[in-house]
DOGUBA-972194 format. One record per residue (C-alpha): x, y, z; residue in one letter; residue number from 0. Coordinates in Angstrom, 3 decimals. Layout:
> east;north;up;code;pos
> X;Y;Z;A;NUM .
...
This chain:
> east;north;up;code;pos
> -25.991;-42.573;27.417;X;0 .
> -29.203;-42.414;28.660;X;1 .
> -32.266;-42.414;26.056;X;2 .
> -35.943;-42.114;26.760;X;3 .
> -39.037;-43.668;24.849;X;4 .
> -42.504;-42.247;25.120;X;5 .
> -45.909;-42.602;23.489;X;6 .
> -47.700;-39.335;24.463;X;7 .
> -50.814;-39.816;22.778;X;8 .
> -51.134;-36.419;21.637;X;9 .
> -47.573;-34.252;22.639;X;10 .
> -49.885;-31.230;23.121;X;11 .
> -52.091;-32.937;25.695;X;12 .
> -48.974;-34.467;27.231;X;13 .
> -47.511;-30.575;27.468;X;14 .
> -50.549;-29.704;29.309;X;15 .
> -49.995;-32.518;31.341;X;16 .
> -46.374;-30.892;32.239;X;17 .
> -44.305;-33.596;30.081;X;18 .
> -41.824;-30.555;29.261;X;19 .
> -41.351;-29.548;32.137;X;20 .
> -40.553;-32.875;33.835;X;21 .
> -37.884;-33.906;30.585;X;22 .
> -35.233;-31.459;31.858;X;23 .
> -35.006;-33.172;35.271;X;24 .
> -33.873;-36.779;33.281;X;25 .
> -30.969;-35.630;31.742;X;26 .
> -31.569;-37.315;28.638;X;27 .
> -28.924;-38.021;25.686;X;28 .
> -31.671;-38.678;23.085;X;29 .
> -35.592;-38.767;23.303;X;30 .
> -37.856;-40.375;21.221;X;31 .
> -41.177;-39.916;21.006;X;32 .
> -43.826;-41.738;19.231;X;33 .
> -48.079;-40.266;18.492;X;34 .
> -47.172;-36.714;18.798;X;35 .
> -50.736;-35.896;16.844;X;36 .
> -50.147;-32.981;15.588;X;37 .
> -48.218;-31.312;12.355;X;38 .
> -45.269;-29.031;12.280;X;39 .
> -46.893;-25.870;11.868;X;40 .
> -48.988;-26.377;14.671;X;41 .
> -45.353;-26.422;17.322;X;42 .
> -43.826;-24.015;15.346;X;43 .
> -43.337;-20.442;17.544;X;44 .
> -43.612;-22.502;20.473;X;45 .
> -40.858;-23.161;22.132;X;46 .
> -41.811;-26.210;24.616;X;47 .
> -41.744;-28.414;21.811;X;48 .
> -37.954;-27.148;20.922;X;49 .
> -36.857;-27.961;24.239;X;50 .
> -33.755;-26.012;24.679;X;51 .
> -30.595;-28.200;24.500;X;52 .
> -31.702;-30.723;21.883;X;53 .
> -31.881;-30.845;18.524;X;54 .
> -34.892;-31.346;17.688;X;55 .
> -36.719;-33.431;14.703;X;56 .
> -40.499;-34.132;13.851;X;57 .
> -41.920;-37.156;11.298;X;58 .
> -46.142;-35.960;10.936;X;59 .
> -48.545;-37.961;9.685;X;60 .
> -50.067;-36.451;5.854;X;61 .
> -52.390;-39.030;5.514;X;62 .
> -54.915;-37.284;8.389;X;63 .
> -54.435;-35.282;10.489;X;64 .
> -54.050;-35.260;14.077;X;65 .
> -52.513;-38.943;13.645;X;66 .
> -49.993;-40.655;14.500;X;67 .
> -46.473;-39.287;14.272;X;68 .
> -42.572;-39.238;15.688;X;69 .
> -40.293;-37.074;16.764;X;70 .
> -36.569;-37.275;18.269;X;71 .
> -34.906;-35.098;20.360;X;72 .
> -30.578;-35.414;20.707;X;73 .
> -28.504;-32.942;22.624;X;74 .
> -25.912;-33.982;19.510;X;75 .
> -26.360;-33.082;16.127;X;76 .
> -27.212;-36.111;13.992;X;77 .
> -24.837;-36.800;11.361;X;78 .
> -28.222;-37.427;9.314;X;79 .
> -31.741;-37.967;10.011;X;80 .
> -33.960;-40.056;8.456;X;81 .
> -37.541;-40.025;7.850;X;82 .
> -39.059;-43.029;6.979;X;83 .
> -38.606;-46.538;6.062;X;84 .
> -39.442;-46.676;2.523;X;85 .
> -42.940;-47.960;2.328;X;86 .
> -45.537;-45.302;1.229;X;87 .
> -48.229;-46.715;3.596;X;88 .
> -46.382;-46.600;6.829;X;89 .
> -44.357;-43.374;5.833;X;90 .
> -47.754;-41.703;4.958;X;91 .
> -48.305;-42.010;8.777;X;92 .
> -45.258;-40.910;10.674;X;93 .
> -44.011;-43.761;12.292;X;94 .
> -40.308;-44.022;12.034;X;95 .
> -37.423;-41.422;11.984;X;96 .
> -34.199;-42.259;12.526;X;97 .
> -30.765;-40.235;13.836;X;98 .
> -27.623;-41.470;12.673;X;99 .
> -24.538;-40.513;14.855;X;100 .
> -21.402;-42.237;13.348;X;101 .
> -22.351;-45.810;12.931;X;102 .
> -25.228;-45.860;15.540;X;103 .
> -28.693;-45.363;14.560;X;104 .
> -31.697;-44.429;17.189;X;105 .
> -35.099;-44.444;16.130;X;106 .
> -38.406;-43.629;16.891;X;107 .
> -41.347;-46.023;15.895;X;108 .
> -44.355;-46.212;16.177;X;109 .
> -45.964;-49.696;15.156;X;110 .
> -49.587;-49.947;13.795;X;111 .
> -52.232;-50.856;16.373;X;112 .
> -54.809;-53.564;15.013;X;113 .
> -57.159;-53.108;17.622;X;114 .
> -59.539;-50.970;16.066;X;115 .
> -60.734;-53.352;13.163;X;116 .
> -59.667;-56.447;10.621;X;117 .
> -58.467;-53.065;8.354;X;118 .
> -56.055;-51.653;10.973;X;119 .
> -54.761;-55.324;11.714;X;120 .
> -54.198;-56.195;8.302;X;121 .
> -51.938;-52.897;7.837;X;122 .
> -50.305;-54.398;10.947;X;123 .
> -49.684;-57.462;9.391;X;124 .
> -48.439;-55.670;6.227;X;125 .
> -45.956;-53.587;8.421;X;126 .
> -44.859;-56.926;9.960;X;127 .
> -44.306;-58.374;6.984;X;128 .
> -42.355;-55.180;5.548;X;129 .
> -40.235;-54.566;8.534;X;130 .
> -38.675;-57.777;9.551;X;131 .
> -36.278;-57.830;6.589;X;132 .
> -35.638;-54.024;7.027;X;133 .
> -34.363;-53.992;10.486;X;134 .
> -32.439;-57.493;9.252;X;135 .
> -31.108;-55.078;6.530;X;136 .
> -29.845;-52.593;8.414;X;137 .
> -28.076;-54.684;11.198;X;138 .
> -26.213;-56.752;8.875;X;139 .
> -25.459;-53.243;6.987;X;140 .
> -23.352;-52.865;10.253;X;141 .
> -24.498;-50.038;12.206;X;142 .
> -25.725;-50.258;15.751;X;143 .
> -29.426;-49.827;16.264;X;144 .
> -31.564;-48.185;18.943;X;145 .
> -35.301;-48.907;17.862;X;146 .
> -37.081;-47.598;20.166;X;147 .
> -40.646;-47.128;20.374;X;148 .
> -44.612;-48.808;20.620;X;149 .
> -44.331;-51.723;19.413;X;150 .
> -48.145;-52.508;20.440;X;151 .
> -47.068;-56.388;20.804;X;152 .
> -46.563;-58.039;24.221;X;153 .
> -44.327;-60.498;23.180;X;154 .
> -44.446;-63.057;26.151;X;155 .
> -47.088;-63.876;29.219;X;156 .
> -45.114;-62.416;31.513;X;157 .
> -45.572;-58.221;29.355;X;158 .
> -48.946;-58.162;30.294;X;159 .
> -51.337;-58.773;33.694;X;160 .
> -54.502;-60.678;31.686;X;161 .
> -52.640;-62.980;29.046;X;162 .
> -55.210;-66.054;29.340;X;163 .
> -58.027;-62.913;28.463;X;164 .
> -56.475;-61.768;25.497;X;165 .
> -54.718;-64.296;24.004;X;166 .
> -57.303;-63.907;20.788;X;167 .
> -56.919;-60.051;21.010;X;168 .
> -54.629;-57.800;18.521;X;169 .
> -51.354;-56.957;20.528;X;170 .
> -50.740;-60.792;21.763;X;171 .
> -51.957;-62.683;18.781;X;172 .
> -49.650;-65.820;18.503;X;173 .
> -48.371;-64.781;14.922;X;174 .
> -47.617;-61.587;16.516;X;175 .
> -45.449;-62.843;19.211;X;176 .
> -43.759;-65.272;16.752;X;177 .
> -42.677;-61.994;14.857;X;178 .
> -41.273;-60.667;17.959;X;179 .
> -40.007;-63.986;19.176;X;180 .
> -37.886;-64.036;15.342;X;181 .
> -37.048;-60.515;15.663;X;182 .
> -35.112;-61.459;18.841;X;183 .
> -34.141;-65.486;18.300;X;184 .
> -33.398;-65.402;14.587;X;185 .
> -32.338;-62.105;13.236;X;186 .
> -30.403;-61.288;16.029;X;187 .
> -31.451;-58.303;18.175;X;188 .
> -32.542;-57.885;21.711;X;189 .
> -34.730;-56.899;24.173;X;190 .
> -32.928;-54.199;25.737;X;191 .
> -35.680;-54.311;29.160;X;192 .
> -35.296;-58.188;29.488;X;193 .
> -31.758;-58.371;28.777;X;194 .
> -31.554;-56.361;32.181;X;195 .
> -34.870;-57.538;34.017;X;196 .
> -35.372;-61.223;32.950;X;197 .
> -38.511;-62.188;34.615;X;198 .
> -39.571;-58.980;35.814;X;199 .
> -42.990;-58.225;35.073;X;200 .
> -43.556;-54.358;34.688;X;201 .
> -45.549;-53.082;32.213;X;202 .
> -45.738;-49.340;30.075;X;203 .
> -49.064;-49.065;28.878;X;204 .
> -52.357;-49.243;30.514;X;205 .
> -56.484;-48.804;29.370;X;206 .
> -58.502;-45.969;29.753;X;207 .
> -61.326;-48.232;30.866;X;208 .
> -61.809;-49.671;34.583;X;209 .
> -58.958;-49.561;37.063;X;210 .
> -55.918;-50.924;34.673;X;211 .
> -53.901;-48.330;36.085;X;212 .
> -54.692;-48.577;39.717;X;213 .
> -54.633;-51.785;39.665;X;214 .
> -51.397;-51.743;37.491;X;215 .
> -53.496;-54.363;34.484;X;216 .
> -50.877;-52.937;32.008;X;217 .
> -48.592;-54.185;28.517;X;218 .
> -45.431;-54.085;28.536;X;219 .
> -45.698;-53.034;24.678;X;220 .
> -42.791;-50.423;24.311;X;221 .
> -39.355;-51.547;23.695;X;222 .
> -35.944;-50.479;23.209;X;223 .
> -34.717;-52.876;20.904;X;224 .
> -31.108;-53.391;20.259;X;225 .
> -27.849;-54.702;18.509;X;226 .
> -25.201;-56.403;19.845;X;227 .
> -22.965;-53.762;20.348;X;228 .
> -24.994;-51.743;23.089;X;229 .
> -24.805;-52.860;27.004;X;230 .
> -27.903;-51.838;28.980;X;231 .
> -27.145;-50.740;32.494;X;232 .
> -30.361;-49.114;33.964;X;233 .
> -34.141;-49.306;32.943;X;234 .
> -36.791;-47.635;34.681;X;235 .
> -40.886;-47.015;33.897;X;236 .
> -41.827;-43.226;35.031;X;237 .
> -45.284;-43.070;36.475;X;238 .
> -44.975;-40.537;39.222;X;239 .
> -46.581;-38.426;36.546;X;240 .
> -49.145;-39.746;34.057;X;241 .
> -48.535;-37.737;30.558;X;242 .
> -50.355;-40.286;28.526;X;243 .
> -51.841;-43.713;28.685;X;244 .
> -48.027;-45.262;28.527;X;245 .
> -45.338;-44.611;31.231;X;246 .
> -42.221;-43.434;29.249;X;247 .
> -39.583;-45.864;29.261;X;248 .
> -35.585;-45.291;30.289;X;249 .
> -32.688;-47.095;29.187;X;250 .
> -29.318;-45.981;30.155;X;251 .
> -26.388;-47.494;27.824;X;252 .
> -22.227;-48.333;29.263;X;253 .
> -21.462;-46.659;26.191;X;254 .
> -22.236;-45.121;22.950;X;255 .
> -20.030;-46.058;19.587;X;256 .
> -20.318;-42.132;19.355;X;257 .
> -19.635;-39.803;21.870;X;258 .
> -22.468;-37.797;23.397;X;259 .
């Protein structure tokens, strides 16, 4: 099972930028997709963004427009998809729609950023505080998870190039990396990347300013993050082609507990 996560910062700009015509060539089980920017009416009659083979579901922002926003992609039909996580503020934006197939879940999230302003970190911290118990929920519910998605948190040194220069800066604040750290340590899931490169340093998103990206001063700040019951096998970082200012990230699974 091989499933792909991708921040496309706008999945009309990343079509122009030939993201469609590139995801046939991965063979994909599932892909998840996280700032598509853009309502359902404005895909609709297009058929690029109903890439033939997958079915194919959209979360939009309806707080503003042009924001935020999922999407999933499965060449099986979910048993049921979800959108949202039951919290008005975070559901007003887009950011999480999950496909249940027998008792595994994937998802597609898209964490707040808090990089803009105190306002947009303390809806971080809000989300933080909301979704901790919610993903502890639904793994001792029993089901499998697959949360894929930006996380925009890199939780050790080693997930980003200048730690000592941001160590005060939203994305590796310490209370930040303490969530991730108790995401992982306490409540019981994994890091699907790390469980398969340990002390690899490789990162998926990188500024617009400067050289980041020729000079590869990225984040490692999108995850696949996992239950117990999944084995990681592969992991890459695609960057042959730029689509956005993250690399889309690819996990390949032994095994699904549903067959794809």
């Amino acid at each position: 099972m091989k499933i792909i996560s991708a921040n496309l910062n706008g999945i009309r700009a990343a079509a122009r930028k030939g993201f469609f015509e590139w995801l046939p060539t991965t063979d994909a089980d599932v892909v998840c997709i996280q700032e598509t920017k853009a309502q359902i009416h404005q895909l609709e009659g297009d058929p690029q963004y109903f890439p033939a083979g997958y079915h194919c579901y959209y979360f939009d922002s309806t707080v503003k427009k042009g924001y935020s926003g999922t999407a999933i992609y499965s060449k099986v039909e979910p048993d049921e998809v979800i959108r949202g996580m039951g919290h008005e503020e975070f559901d007003g934006e887009g950011r999480y729609i999950e496909a249940q197939f027998g008792k595994l879940s994937v998802v597609s999230l898209y964490a707040p950023s808090g990089s803009s302003g105190e306002h947009r970190q303390a809806s971080k911290d809000r989300y933080l505080e909301y979704f901790m118990p919610f993903l502890k929920e639904k793994k001792d519910s029993g089901r499998e998870m697959i949360v894929c998605g930006d996380y925009n948190i890199a939780h050790k040194e080693i997930d980003l190039k200048n730690w000592k220069g941001n160590k005060k800066n939203s994305g590796f604040l310490p209370h930040e990396r303490e969530w991730m750290t108790q995401l992982f340590d306490e409540v019981g899931y994994r890091d699907a990347f790390r469980v398969l490169e340990p002390e690899l340093a490789k990162y998926t998103w990188w500024s617009n300013r400067g050289q980041a990206r020729a000079n590869d001063v990225g984040w490692r700040i999108d995850y696949h993050v996992i239950t117990d019951g999944l084995t990681p096998i592969a992991e890459s970082v695609y960057k042959e082609t730029w689509f956005s200012d993250h690399a889309p990230l690819i996990i390949e699974y032994a095994e699904a507990v549903t067959d794809f």
